[in-house]
N, C-alpha and C positions, 0 to 999 in steps of 0.2 A: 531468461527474460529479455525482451524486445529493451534498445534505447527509450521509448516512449512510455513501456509499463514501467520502468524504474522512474520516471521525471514523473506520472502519474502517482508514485508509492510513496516519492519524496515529496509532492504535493499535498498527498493526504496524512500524511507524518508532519508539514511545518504548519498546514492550514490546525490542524487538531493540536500543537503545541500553543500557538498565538490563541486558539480560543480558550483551550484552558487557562492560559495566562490572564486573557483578559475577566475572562469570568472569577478569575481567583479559586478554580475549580479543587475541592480536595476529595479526599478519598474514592472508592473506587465508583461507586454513583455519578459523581458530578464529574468525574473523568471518563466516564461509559458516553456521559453522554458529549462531550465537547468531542470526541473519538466518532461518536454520528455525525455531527455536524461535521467536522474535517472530513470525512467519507462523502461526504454529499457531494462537498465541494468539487472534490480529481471527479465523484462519479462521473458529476456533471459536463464539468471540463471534456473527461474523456467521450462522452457521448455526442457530446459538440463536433469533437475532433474528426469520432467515426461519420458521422453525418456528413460534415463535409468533403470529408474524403476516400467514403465508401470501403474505405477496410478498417478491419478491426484492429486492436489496438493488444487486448489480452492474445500471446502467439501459440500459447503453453510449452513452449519451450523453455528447457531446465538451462539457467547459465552457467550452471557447475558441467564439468565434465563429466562423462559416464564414470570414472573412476572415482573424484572428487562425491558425488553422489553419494556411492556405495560407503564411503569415509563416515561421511555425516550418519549414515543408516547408522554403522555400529556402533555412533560414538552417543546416537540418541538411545538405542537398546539399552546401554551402562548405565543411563540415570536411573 
């Protein structure tokens, strides 16, 4: 991941924490949806960004290393 997807990730991670809070939001329903609304938010944000500055923002580059990767592969196969 690019510097920019991560501050994008973390975007829609605090925007969607502050709305559930405000909403007083509980179980998985009314947390589904304060999780849309903080996605709207970075969407938005980020489409702003790409607009103005003509490149994309999602790079699909892994920030794990090729080895680091492979780690995770087997450590999700175990659960």
């Amino acid at each position: 991941m690019s510097e920019a997807e991560l501050i994008f990730t973390a975007l829609a991670e605090l925007s969607t924490r502050q709305i559930a809070e405000t909403e007083n939001a509980r179980g998985v329903g009314e947390n589904k949806k304060a999780s849309i609304k903080g996605g709207r938010i970075a969407r938005t944000a980020r489409q702003e960004l790409e607009l103005e500055t003509g490149k994309p923002v999602v790079t699909g580059k892994n920030f794990l290393k090729e080895n680091n990767t492979k780690i995770l592969e087997l450590r999700n196969k175990k659960k």
